[in-house]
C-alpha positions in Angstrom: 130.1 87.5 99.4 130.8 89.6 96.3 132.3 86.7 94.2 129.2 84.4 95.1 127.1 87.0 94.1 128.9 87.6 91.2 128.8 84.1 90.8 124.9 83.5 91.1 124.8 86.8 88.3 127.1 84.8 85.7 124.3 82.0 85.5 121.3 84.7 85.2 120.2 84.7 81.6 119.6 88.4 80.3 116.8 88.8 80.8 116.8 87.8 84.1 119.5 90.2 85.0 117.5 93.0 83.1 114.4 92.0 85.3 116.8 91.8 88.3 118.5 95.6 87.9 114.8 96.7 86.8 113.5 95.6 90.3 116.5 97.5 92.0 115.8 100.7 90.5 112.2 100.3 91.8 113.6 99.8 95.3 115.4 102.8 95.2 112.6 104.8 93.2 110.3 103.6 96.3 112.4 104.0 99.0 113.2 107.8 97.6 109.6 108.3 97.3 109.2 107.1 101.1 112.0 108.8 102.6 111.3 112.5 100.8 107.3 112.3 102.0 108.5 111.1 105.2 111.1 114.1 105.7 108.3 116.8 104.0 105.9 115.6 106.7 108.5 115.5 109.3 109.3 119.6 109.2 106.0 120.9 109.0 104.7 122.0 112.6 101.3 121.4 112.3 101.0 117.2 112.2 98.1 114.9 112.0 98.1 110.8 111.4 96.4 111.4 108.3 99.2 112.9 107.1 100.9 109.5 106.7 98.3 108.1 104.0 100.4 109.7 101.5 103.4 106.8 102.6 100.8 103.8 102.0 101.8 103.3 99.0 105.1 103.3 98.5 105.6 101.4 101.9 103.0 98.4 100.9 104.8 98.2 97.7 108.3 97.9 99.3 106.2 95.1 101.6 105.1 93.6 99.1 108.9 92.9 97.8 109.9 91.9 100.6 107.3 89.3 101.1 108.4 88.0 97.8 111.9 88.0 99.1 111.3 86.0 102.2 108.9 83.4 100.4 111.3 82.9 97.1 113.6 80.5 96.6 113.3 79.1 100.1 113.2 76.0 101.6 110.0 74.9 102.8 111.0 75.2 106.6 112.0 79.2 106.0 109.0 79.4 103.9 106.9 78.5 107.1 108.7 80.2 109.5 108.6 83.5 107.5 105.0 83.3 107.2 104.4 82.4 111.0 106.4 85.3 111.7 104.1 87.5 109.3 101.0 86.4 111.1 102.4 87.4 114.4 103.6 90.6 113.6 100.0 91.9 111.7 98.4 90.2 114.6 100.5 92.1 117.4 100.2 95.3 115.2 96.5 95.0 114.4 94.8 93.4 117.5 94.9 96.4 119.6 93.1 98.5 117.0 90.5 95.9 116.6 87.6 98.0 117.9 88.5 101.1 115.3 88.2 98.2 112.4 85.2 97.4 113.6 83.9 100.3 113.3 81.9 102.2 110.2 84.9 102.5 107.5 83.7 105.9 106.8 83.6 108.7 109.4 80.3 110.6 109.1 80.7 112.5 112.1 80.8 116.7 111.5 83.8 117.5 113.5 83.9 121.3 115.1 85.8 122.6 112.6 83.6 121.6 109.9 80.8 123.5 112.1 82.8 126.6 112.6 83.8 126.4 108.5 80.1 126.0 107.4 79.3 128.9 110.0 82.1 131.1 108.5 80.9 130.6 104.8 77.2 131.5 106.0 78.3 134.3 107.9 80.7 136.6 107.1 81.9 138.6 103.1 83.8 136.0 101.0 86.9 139.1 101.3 86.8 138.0 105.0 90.5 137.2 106.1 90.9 134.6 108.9 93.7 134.7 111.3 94.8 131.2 112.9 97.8 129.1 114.4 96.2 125.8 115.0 94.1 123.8 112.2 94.6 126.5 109.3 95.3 123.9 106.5 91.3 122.2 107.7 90.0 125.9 107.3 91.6 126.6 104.4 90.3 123.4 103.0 86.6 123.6 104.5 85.9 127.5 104.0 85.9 129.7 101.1 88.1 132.5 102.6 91.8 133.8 102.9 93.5 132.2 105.7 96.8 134.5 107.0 98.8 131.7 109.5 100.3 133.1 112.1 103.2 131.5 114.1 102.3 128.8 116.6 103.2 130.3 120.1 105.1 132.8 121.9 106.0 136.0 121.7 106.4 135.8 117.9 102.4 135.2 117.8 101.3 138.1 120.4 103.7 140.2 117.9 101.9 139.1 115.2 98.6 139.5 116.6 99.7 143.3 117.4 100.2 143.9 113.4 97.7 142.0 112.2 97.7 143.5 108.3 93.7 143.3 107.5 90.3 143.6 109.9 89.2 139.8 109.9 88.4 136.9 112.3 90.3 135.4 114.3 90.7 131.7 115.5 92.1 130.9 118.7 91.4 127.7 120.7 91.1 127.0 124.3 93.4 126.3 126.1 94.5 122.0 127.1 97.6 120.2 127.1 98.5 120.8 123.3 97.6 124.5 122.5 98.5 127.3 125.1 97.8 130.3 122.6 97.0 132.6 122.3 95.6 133.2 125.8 91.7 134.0 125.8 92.2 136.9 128.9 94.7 138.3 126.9 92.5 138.9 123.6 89.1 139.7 125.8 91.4 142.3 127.3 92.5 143.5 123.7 90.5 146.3 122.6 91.0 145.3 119.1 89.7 141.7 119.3 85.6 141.2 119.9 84.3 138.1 120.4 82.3 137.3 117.8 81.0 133.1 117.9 81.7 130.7 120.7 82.1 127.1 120.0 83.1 124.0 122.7 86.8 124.2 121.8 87.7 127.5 120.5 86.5 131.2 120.1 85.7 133.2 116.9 87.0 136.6 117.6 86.4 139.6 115.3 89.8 141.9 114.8 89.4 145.6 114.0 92.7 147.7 113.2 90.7 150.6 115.4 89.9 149.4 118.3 86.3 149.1 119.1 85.7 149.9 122.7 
């Protein structure tokens, strides 16, 4: 295989093999770029699908180049069969998301933690620390305040919440199949933790280094 390649290189003109080792590095520049977003994304613990959009790009253009792979230089027969394949895979990848495409492209819905973010902001001293281990990157994003993350689960979080270094709110969800703590009981019971603002999925509670009852 090497001498034909070799061979089909010889009758390249050079520009043709400059083109051809440009494209290569771009391959490799893309398929880097892929491959470190996919590993960044892959080790934190907190994941959500949005988190892929940053790997549209590089993957569509690395599609893209192998589109013009498949259709290049082919016979007319390959050329066909490449695109029928094509079809069928965007179809079989596609069709069962049909009803979310047909849906509003834009999402105007106010999700809970938007709520809970524009209550914070209205609500409490911009010096306000908040204490979470679910979601903190949304409030961080959403409010104006210090968020302090705390680990996700275990003993390591009810450690945490024992030493919690400021007075500020806390964030803990209810509990369902994903999150497990920290344990509602277990902060009502707390004399340090009060709740403060109740929402469908999670409680605000207020944290007070002295406890308050």
């Amino acid at each position: 295989m090497n001498w034909k390649r070799k061979r089909r290189d010889h009758r390249l003109s050079p520009v043709e093999r400059a083109v051809g080792e440009t494209s290569r590095r771009l391959e490799a520049f893309l398929w880097l770029w892929a491959a470190t977003l996919l590993v960044f994304f892959s080790a934190l613990h907190h994941k959500e699908p949005r988190y892929l959009m940053p790997l549209a790009v590089p993957l569509f253009l690395l599609a893209g180049i192998g589109l013009s792979v498949l259709l290049r230089g082919r016979q007319t027969a390959a050329r066909a069969a490449g695109t029928v394949f094509l079809i069928g895979a965007l179809a079989y990848t596609f069709l069962p998301l049909h009803e979310r495409f047909e849906s509003p492209f834009n999402d105007h819905e106010v999700s809970e933690e938007m709520q809970v973010s524009d209550f914070l902001n209205h609500s409490v001293p911009p010096s306000t620390v908040l204490y979470s281990n679910f979601n903190y990157p949304v409030f961080a994003y959403y409010t104006n305040l210090r968020v302090y993350r705390l680990p996700d689960s275990g003993s390591a979080l009810y450690d945490a919440l024992s030493h919690l270094p400021d007075n500020g709110i806390l964030i803990a969800y209810r509990e369902d199949d994903v999150i497990a703590d920290p344990r509602l009981e277990w902060l009502d019971s707390n004399p340090h933790f009060r709740r403060f603002r109740e929402f469908p999925s999670l409680v605000l509670y207020e944290y007070r280094a002295s406890p308050t009852r």
